[in-house]
N, C-alpha and C positions, 0 to 999 in steps of 0.2 A: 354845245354844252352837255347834253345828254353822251354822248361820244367820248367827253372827256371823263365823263363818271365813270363809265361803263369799264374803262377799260385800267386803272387798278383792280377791278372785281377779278377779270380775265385772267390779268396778271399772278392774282393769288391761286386761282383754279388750277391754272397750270404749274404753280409753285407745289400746291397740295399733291396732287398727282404725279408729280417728279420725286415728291418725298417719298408716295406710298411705294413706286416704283422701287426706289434705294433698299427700300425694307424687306421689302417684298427678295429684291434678287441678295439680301442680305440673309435672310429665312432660307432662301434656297441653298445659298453656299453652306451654310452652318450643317443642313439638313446633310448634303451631298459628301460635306467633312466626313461626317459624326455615319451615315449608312457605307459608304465605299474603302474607310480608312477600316483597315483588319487590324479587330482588339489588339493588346497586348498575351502574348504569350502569358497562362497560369502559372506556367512551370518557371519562366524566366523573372512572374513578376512575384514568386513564393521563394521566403530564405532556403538554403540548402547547405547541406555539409556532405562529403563523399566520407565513401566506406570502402574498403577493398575486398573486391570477393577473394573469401581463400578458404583450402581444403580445410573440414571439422564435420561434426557430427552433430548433427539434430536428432532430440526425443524426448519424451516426456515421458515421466512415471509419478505415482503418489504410493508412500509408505503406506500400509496399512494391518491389520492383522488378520488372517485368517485363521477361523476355527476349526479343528477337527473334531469328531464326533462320533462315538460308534451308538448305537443302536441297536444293545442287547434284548434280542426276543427268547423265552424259555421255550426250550426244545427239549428237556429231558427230564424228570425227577428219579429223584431217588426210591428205594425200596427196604433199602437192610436199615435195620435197626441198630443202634448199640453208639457205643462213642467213635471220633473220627480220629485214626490212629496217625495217618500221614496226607499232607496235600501234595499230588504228584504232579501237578501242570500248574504253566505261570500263564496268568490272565491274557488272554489272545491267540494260544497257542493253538498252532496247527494240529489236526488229530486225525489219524484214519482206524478202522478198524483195527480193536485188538489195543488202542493205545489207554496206559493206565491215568485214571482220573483222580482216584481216593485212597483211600481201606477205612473199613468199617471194622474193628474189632480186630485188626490187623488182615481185613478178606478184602484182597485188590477188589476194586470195580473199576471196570472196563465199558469201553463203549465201543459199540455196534453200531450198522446201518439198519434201519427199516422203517415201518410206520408205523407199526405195532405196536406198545410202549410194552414191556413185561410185566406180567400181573399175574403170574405163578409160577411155580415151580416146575424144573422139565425134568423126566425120567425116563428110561427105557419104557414103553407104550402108550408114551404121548401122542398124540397127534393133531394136526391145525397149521393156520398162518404162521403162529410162533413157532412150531417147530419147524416150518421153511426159514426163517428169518434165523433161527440158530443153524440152521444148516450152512446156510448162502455165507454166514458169518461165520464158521469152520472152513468152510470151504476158501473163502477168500485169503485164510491163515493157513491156510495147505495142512488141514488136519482133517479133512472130510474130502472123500474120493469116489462120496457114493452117488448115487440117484437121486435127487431134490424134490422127495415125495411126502412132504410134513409128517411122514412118521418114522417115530422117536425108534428104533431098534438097535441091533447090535451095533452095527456100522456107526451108527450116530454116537453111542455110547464110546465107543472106541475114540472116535474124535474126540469128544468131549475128556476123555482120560489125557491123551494126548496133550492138551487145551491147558488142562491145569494143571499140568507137571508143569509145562513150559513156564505159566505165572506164578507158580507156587502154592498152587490151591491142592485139599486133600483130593486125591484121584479115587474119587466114588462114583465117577458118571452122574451124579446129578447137578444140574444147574439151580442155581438158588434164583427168587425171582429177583432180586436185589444184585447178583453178578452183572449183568449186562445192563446199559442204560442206552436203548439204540433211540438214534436221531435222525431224521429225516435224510440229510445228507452228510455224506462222505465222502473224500475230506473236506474239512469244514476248519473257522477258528472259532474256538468255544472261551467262554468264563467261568468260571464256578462262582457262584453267589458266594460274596464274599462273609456275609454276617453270619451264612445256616456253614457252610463248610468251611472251617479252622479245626485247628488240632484240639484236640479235648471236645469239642462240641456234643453235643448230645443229642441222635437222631433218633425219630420213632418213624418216620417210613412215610414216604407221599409228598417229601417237601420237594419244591420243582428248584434244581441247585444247577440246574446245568440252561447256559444262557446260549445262544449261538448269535455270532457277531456279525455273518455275510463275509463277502471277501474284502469291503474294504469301508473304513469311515465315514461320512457324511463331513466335506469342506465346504465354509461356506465365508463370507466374507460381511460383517456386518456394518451397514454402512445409512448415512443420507441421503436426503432424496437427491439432493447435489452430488453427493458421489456417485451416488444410484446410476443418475444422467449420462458421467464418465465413463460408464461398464459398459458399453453393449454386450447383444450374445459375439461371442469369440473372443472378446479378450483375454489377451494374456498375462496371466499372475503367475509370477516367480517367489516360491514357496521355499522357505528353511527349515529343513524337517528336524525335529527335538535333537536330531544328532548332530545335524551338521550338513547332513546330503542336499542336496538341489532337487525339489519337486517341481512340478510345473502343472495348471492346471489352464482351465478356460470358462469362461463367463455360461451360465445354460441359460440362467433364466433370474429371477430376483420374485420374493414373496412377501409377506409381511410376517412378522412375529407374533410371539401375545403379547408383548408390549409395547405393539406400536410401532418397532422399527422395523427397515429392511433389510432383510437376507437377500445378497446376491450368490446362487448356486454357481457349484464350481463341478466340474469333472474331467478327468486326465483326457490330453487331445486323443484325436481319433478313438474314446469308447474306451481309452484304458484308463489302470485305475491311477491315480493322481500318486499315490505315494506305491505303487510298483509292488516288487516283491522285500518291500520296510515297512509296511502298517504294520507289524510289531513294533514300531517305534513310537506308535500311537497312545499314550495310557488308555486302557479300557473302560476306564470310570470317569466320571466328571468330563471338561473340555480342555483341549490343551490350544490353545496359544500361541501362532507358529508366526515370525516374522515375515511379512509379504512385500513386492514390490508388484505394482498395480502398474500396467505398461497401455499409457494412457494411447501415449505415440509411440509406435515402433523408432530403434535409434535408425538411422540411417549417415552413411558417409559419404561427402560430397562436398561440391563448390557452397561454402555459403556466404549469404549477404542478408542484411535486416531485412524482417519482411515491409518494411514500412520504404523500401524502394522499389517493391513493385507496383507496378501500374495498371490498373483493366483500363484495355481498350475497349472501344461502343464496340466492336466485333468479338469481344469474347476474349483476345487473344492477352497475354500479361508481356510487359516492355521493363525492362530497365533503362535509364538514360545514365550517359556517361558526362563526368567531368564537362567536354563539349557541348551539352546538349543534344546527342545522336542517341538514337533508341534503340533499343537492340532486344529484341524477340523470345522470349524463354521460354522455359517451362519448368514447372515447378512440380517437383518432387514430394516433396513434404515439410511441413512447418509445425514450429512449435517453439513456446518462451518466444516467442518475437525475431528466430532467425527460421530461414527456407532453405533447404537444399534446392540449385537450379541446376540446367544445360541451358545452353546456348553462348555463354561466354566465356572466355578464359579467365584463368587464376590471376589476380593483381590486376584487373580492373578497376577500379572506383569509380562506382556509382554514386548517383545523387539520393540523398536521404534529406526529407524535410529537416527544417533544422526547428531544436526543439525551442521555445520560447524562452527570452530572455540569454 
């Protein structure tokens, strides 16, 4: 009796345990599936559309304006008194020794080199600094032959007669201190103040009218902090100068203004000057305006394809794949707007490009 109980109990144990078994090696296959079966390919399981590489040109630029600017410092005044009869130089102009600036009463003024500024009058037994710097200043105009010993004598005077025939002045050997207006350096490009020196003007002596410019403008490009970011040093800006010429400049550095914004500095590559031998094309006063193109990316020619069909491999290296699905190896040139210049494949290719949604 007991024997007959016992053994449905048996029968279930071994039932239980035949199940657990089923589960068990059911859990193992699912496991061995799901670990040994290699994912689906990304590439074959993500939409796509081809594109055909072909020859064009990649590059980026942004329109912008750059400023010119000069930065007149006084280097001369005046001395003669009286009214101003003619203005003989246009604002910026080149000058060297001996070149006429004014008239005073209809009496040329001329400009000279030195450091000396004139502050009297020169005659036969002068002598000093000033009368080397009249001297050095005949002598550059080939009307002084003598010895450059600051004093004022015959030889000197003789020049000097010479000196004002040639300008128009009466030939008395003496220099007025208001004749010459000498500047640091020569040659130089100068401005005449424009408010104190006009025709009719009325002068008493001491007004400082003579401006000196340096050899070339101050460009500069005013900008965002977001454009700012676009500039580095070396950039290139392709400059239209007020006439029409092609200048060209490059990025140095970027500052803040006084109000707030940012100047990005420009100066002409390799240390020259950005507008050459035409910064007279500069106006001298106020800023001029010049239309720029900001060369974000150099243009470049070559195979191109969207950049949205290259691929970084875990090793660094970029793939395109083709139509097949085969990869192919490049390198990439330069990009910009969403296309690359590559090598490594031929013209008329079609690569695969995500396809965009919808």
């Amino acid at each position: 009796m007991n024997d007959v109980k016992r053994q449905p109990r048996a029968l279930l144990q071994i039932a239980a345990i035949g199940t657990s078994v089923l589960v068990a090696g059911a859990m193992i296959g699912w496991a061995s599936a799901t670990v040994l079966t290699p994912p689906r390919d990304v590439l074959d399981s993500t939409a796509f559309t081809t594109a055909e590489a072909v020859m064009g040109e990649v590059g980026s630029s942004i329109d912008l304006n750059t400023v010119a600017e000069w930065t007149p410092v006084p280097v001369g005044a005046n001395l003669a008194a009286g009214t101003v009869t003619t203005v003989d130089i246009d604002p910026g102009a080149d000058v060297t020794a001996g070149t006429r600036l004014y008239s005073v009463n209809l009496r040329p003024i001329v400009v000279g080199h030195g450091a000396i500024p004139a502050f009297r009058g020169l005659s036969n037994g002068a002598s000093g600094q000033d009368v080397v710097q009249l001297q050095n200043f005949l002598a550059t105009l080939g009307h002084y032959r003598g010895v450059v010993d600051g004093r004022f004598g015959g030889g000197t005077a003789s020049a000097v007669r010479a000196w004002q025939k040639a300008v128009g002045l009466p030939e008395d050997g003496v220099v007025q201190a208001g004749d010459i207006i000498y500047v640091p350096t020569l040659p130089t490009r100068v401005a005449l103040d424009t408010e104190t020196i006009t025709r009719g003007a009325a002068l008493s002596g001491g007004e400082a009218v003579v401006q000196g410019l340096g050899e070339s403008p101050a460009f500069f490009v005013p900008v965002t902090d977001a454009q700012a970011s676009l500039m580095p040093a070396g950039t290139r800006v392709e400059i239209t100068s007020p006439e029409g010429s092609a200048w060209e400049g490059r990025v140095v550095d970027r500052v803040s203004d006084d109000n707030g914004g940012i100047r990005v500095l420009l100066d002409g590559p390799d240390d020259t000057r950005i507008c050459g031998d035409e910064c007279a094309q500069v106006p001298v006063t106020g800023q001029a305006f010049l239309t720029s193109r900001i060369i974000i990316v150099e243009s470049v020619t070559g195979l191109t394809v969207p950049s949205a069909a290259l691929l970084s491999k875990a090793d660094g290296s970029i793939v395109v794949i083709d139509g097949e699905g085969v990869e192919f190896a490049v390198t990439v040139i330069t990009s910009a707007r969403g296309l690359s210049i590559i090598e490594g494949v031929d013209a008329g290719m079609r690569v695969r490009v995500p396809a965009a949604e919808g």
